[in-house]
Structure formats: C-alpha cells, structure tokens
C-alpha positions in Angstrom: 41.9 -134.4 15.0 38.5 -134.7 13.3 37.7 -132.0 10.8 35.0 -129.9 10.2 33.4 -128.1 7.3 30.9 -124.8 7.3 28.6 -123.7 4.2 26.2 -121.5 5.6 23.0 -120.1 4.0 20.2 -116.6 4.1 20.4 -114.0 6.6 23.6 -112.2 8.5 22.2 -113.9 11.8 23.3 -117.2 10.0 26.3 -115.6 8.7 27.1 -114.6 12.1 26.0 -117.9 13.7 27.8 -120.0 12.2 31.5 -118.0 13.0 30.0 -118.5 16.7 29.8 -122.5 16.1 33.3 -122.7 14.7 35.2 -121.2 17.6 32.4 -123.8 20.1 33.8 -126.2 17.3 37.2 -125.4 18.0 36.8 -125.3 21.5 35.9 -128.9 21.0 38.9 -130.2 19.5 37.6 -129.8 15.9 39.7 -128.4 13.0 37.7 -126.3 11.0 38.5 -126.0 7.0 37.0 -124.7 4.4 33.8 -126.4 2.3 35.0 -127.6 -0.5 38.0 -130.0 1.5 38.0 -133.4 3.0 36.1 -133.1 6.2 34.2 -135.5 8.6 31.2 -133.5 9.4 29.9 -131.1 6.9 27.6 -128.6 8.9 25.1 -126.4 6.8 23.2 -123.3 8.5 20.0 -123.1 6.4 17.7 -120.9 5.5 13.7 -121.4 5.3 12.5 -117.9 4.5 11.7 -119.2 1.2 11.2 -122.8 -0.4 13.8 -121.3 -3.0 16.5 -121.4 0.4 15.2 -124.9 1.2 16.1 -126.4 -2.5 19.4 -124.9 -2.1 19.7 -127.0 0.9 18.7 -130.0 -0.7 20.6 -129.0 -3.7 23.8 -129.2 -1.3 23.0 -132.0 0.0 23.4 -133.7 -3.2 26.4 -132.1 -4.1 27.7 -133.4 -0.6 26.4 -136.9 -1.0 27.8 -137.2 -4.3 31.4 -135.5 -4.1 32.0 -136.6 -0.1 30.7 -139.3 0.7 32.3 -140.8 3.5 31.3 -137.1 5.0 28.7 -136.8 7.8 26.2 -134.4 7.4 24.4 -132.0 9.5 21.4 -129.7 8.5 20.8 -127.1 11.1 19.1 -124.1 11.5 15.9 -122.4 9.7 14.7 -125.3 7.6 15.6 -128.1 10.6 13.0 -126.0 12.5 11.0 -126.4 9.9 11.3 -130.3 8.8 10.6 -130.9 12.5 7.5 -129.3 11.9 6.6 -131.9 9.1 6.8 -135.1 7.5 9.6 -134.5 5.2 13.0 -137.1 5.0 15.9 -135.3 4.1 18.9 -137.3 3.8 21.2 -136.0 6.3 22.9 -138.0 8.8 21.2 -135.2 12.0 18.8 -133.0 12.0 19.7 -129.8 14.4 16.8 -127.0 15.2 17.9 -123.1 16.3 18.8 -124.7 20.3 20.0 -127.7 19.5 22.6 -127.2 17.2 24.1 -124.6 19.6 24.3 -127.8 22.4 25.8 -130.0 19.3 28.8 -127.6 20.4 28.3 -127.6 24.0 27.1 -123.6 24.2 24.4 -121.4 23.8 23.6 -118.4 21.7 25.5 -115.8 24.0 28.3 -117.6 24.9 31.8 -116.6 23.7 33.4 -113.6 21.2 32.8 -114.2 18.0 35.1 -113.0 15.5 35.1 -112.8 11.8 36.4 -114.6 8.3 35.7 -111.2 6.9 38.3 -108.8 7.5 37.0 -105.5 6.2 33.8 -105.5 8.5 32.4 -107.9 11.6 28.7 -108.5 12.0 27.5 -108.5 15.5 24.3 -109.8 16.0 22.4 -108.6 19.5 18.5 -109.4 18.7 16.7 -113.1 17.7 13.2 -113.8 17.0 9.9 -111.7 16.0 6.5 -111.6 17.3 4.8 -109.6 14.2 3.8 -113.0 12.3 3.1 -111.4 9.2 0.9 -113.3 6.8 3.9 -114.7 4.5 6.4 -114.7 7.0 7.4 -118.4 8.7 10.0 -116.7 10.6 8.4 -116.3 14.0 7.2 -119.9 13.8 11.1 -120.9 13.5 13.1 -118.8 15.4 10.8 -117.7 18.5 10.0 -115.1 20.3 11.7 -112.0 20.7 14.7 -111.9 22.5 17.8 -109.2 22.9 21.2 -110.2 24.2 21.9 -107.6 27.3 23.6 -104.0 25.8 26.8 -104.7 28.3 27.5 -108.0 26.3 27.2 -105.8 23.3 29.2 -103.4 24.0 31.6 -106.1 25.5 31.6 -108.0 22.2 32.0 -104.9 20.1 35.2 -103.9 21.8 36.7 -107.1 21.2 36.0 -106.7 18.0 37.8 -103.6 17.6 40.4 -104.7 19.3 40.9 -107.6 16.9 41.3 -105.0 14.1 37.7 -104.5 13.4 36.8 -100.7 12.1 33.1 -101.3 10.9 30.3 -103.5 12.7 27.1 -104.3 11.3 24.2 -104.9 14.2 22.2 -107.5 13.1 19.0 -109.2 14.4 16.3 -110.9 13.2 13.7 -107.7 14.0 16.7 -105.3 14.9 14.5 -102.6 15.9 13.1 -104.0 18.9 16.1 -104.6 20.9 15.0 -104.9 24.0 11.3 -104.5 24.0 11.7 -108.5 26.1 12.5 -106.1 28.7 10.6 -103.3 28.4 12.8 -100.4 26.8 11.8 -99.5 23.1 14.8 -96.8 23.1 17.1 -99.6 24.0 18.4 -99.7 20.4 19.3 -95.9 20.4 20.7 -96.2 24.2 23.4 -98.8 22.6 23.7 -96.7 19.9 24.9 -93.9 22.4 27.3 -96.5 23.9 28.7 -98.1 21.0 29.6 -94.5 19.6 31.8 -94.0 22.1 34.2 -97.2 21.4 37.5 -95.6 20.5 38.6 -97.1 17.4 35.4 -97.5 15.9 34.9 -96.0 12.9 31.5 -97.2 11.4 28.3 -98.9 12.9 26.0 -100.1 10.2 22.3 -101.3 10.6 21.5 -104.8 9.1 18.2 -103.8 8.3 15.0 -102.4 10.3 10.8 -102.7 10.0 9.5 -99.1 9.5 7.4 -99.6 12.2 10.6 -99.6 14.3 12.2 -96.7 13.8 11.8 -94.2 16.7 12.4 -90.9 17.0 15.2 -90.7 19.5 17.3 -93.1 16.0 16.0 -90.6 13.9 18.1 -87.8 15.3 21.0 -90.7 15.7 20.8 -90.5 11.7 23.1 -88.0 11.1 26.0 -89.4 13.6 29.7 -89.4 12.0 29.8 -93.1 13.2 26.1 -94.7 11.7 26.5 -95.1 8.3 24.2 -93.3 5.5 22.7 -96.4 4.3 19.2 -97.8 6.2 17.4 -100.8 4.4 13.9 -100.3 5.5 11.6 -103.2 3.9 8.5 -101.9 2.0 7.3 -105.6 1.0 4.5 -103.5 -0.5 3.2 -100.0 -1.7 -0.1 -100.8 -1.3 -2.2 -99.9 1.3 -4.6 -102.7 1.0 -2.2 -105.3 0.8 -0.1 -104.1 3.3 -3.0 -105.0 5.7 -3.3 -108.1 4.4 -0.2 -108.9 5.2 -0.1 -107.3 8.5 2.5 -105.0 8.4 1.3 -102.8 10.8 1.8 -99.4 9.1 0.2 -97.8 5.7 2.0 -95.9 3.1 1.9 -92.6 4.5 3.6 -93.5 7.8 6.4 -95.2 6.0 6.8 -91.9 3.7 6.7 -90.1 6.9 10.0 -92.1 8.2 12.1 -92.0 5.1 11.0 -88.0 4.8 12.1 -87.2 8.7 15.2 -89.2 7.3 16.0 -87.0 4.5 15.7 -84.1 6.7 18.3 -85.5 9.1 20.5 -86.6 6.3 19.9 -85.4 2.4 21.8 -87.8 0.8 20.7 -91.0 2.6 20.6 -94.2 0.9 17.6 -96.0 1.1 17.3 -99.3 0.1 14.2 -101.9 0.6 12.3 -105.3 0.3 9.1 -105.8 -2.2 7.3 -109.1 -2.5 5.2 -109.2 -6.0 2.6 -111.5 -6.3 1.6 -112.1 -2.7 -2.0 -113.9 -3.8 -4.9 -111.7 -4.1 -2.7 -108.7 -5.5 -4.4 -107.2 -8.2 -2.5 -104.9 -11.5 -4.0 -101.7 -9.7 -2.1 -102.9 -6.2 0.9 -103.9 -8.0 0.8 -100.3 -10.2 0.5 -98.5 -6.2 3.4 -100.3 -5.2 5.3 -99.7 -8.4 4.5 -96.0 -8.7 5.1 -95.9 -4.4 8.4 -97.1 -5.2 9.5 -94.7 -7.9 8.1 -91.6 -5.5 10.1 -92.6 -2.5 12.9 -93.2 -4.8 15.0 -96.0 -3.1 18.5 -96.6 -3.8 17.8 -100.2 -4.9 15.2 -102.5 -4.1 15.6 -106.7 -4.1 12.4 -107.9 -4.9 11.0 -111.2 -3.7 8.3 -113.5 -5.8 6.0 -114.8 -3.1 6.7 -118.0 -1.8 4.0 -120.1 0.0 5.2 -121.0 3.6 3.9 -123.3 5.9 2.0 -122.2 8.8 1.5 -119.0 7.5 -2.3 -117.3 7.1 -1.1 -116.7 3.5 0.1 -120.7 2.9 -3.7 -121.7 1.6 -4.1 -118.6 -0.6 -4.4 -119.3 -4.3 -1.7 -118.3 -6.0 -1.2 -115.9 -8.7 -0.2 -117.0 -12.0 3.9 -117.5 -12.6 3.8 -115.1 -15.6 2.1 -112.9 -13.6 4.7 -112.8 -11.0 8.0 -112.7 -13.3 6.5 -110.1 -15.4 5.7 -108.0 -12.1 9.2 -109.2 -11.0 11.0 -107.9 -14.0 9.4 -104.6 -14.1 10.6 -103.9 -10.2 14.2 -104.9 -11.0 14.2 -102.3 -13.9 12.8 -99.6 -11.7 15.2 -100.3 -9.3 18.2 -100.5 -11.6 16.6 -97.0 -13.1 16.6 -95.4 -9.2 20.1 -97.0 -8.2 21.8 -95.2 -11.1 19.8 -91.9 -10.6 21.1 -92.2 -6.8 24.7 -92.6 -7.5 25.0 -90.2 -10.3 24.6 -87.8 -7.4 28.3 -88.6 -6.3 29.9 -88.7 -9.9 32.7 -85.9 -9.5 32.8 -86.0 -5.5 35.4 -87.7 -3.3 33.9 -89.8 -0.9 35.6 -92.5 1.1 35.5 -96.7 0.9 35.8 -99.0 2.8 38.3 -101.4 0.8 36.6 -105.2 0.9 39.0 -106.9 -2.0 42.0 -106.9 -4.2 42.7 -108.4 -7.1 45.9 -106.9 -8.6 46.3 -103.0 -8.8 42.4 -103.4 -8.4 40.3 -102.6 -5.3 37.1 -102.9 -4.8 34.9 -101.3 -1.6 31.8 -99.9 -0.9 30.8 -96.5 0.5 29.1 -95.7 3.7 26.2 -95.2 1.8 26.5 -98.6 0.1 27.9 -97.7 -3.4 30.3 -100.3 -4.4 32.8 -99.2 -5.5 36.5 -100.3 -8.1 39.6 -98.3 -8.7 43.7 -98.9 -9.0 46.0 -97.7 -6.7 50.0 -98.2 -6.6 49.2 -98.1 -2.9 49.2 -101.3 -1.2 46.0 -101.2 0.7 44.5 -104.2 3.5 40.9 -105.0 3.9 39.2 -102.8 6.1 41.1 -99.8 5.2 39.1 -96.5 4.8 41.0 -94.4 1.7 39.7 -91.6 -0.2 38.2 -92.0 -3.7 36.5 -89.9 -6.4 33.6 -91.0 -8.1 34.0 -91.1 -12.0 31.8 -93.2 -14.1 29.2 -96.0 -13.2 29.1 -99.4 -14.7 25.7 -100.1 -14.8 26.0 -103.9 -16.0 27.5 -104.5 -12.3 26.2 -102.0 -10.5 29.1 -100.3 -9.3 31.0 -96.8 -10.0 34.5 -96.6 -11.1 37.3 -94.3 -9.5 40.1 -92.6 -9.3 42.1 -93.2 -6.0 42.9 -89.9 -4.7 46.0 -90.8 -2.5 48.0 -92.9 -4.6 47.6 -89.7 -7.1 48.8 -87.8 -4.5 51.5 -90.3 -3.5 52.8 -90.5 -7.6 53.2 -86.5 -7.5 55.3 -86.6 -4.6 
C-alpha cells in the first residue's frame, strides 16, 4: 500500500480541505501517516495570501528534498494557483491548482463527510471564493468566484459530525458572510444558522471569521443564541477612512462601529477580535495614528496584525512601498495595543466561572479555551477527554502566553465529596 503524507498551510478552508483529501486518499487505497514519516507522496496545501506563506512553501520543500528524498512531492492549493499564473520553477515533482488537486483524488469539493484529526472541535467549511477583490488581496484571483455549498448538505454534514462525537463546529468559508448570495438569499447564512441550532447534540457553532460588510441584521439578533459562541472576528484591515477606500473595503469607520455597537447591545461581553494591515503603501503617520487610536476605541479583544505584502495581480502590487522600519515600528506598536486590550478584556472574567472547552492535556494539566476565546490552563484530578465542556474559574492571567489560569471547579467539588 503506498503511503501518503499531509502538511497543510494558512486558512481553516485548507485546514479543512485537506481532512477532505485524505478520506478521497483513502478511498483510493492510500495509507495516510503523519508528516514527519516515510511516505511516497508528500502532499502540501499552501497558502499564497502572503509571499511570507509562499517562502514557507518553499522552505518545506527544502526540508522535504533534503530529509526524504526518495519522496514525491506535490504542491497544491493557493500558491499552485498562483505559480500557474507565472514563470516561477518550483521544484516539486506536480503542480496541483484549487480543481485539480481535488481530481488528483478522484472527487470534487462537496463530495464526501469530512471528519476531523481534532477531537475537541470540527471545522465545517460551506462557502469558497470572493468577488470583493480588494486592492491587496490575491484571493479572488486564486480561488474564484463566490460559491456556497447547498444548506441541506450542511446540515447533512453537520449531523454527521455530531454524531461522530463532535460538540463544537466552526463554519468556515473563504467570505463566510455571503453564503449563498450565488443564489440569491443574503439571509441564507442566518437561515442555516436557524437550522443548525436545532441539531440535538450540538452544543457550540462558532464563526470562522466575517467582512463587516456582511453582517446582517437578521445575525445580529442570532448574537445572543445559547448555541453561537461570544467570539466574532470581524477584520478592520484599517481605521482609516481614507485608506479603507483605497483598499476597497466597502464600508468607513462609522459603519463598522455601528456593527460592533448593535453587537454589544445584543451581547455585553462579546469578544471581538480583528485583522489590521500596517503599511499598506501610501499610508501616512496621521492614517496609521486613525487606525491606531480606531482600534483602542472599539477596544478589540486582540488584533493580529499583518505587514503589507505586495501580491501579484493586485491594484496595490505596483505601489511603492513604505519603508521596512516604517512598517515594524507601526507593527510593533499594534501588537502592544493589542496585548494592552486582550488583558483589559479578560480581566473582566477574573473571579467568575465560565466554562471551556478542554483542547489538551498534558499531565494533571488542561488547557481549553472559552466561548469567548480566552484560552485557558488549570489541574484537575478529573480525568477529562478533548471536547469536554467543564466548569472553570478564572484566577490570574499570564500575560507572557496570553492565557488565564484556573481553578477547576468540579474536581474541587469531586475532592470534598
């Protein structure tokens, strides 16, 4: 039997993509291991978002050529797209774009349950493509146009997953919020929302991440649901109004403080977290200082900030670019405001019980994460799976890490008894 190997790079649609091309691998025959063993065919997923995700390809690659080499290897995904696009030799033994490396495997994109390595959560992906073709963004140009995979399937797919022992699912999609606008429904999202709720068994529905623009009203009111979790990550990409047009985003400042306001209103204690590119060429100290100061007043639970990165095909690619030290130092500054607002945000919890999601284990040691995306380690005398929901209190926060540490409330419990 001829043996496989998976190392898959970027976004949860990868993540989730390649799980789907190892049971169409298995289907075919293959034994699947882990990276890392003797394998015939090494398969990466890339990433091209950035030309950072494209070195760690090629970085890989190396590593591949140089520790396996009697290995075959296939680049697929994101930066295939892209090299098809160009001139570039990569070193790989086939080259697979976003369709063809689902006919490598004899399927399509739809076809088949996927199931997960990850026990405590599965991701379920049910949108691909964009059509917004913002100035920095290559994504459209590599994965398409929009496209939504019909809410039955979903639903379908979601109770297997359940089924299989699944209590959380993340929706992801490439634009999320316009599930179904290919056929015409821009409440589509919310309507399998309504269905998925109803899934006995499920306990938590989590949202990948969703364009401001997006968000309607009818998910607005969803906000509050027992069953969607407190945590929306809502990319800014910047605080600046006049930048924001240039990158055509398609909303201002004040409409995306509107959103996060009518979600504080549904839910108090939401957790907010967001995208910011510094440096996108022709931002100016006084844009960066609106975006900084934006930031701070919407107060976001954490932000991950992106340097700009020059994509092909993009209106953006030709612009000169700012100055490195510009960037780092406008880097740096948004990764200390947004360690200052992640540790203002969970100092609201220190004291309360709240519940987690156990992810790991690691002796008497669990770690977790909230429903409103704290992560989260305490001990327990409690044996405890992945995927369990137990009850912890909040005590102190380890900044360094970025996590609070707690005391497990039934094992306490438990030791009394």
């Amino acid at each position: 039997m001829r043996k496989i190997a998976f190392y898959t790079f970027g976004c949860k649609v990868n993540q989730y993509e390649t799980e789907h091309l190892k049971i169409l691998a298995r289907n075919l025959g293959f034994e699947v291991v882990p990276f890392g063993q003797k394998a015939d065919l090494i398969f990466i997923n890339s990433c091209a978002v950035t030309h950072v995700a494209e070195r760690k390809a090629r970085r890989l690659i190396n590593f591949i050529k140089n520790h396996f080499p009697e290995a075959k290897i296939i680049l697929a995904g994101c930066y295939s797209e892209r090299l098809k696009l160009s001139s570039e030799i990569i070193p790989v033994d086939l080259i697979l774009d976003n369709k063809e490396k689902w006919r490598f495997f004899g399927g399509d994109e739809n076809s088949g349950f996927v199931s997960s390595e990850d026990r405590a959560r599965a991701i379920l992906k049910i949108q691909d493509g964009c059509n917004n073709f913002c100035s920095y963004c290559i994504v459209p140009y590599l994965r398409g146009r929009e496209r939504s995979k019909p809410l039955d399937k979903v639903v379908e797919e979601a109770k297997k997953l359940v089924e299989s022992g699944f209590k959380e699912i993340i929706l992801t999609g490439i634009r999320l919020g316009t599930y179904g606008s290919d056929w015409g429904d821009k409440d589509a999202l919310y309507k399998l929302l309504l269905n998925l709720f109803e899934i006995d068994g499920l306990a938590k529905i989590r949202l990948s991440s969703i364009e401001p623009m997006d968000i309607t009203e009818n998910l607005i009111e969803l906000a509050d649901h027992p069953k969607l979790c407190k945590h929306w990550h809502i990319p800014l990409q910047s605080g600046d109004d006049d930048i924001l047009k240039k990158m055509n985003r398609r909303y201002d400042t004040k409409y995306f403080e509107n959103i996060i306001c009518k979600l504080r209103e549904k839910v108090p204690n939401i957790a907010i977290t967001t995208d910011i590119i510094v440096g996108y060429p022709e931002e100016s100290e006084e844009n960066f200082n609106n975006t900084y100061l934006f930031a701070e007043k919407i107060g976001f639970m954490r932000i991950h900030v992106f340097p700009f990165s020059p994509r092909p095909f993009t209106k953006a690619y030709d612009l000169k670019p700012l100055p490195y030290e510009i960037i780092t130092k406008r880097k740096e500054k948004l990764i200390k405001l947004s360690s200052k607002l992640w540790k203002t945000y969970v100092s609201k919890f220190l004291g309360k019980e709240i519940e987690v999601m156990v992810e790991e284990k690691e002796g008497d040691v669990y770690r977790g994460t909230t429903e409103n995306y704290i992560k989260v380690e305490f001990k327990s005398n409690l044996l405890l799976k992945e995927g369990d929901y137990t009850k912890v209190r909040l005590l102190t926060i380890d900044e360094e890490n970025e996590k609070v540490l707690g005391e497990h409330l039934e094992s306490k419990v438990k030791a009394k008894l």
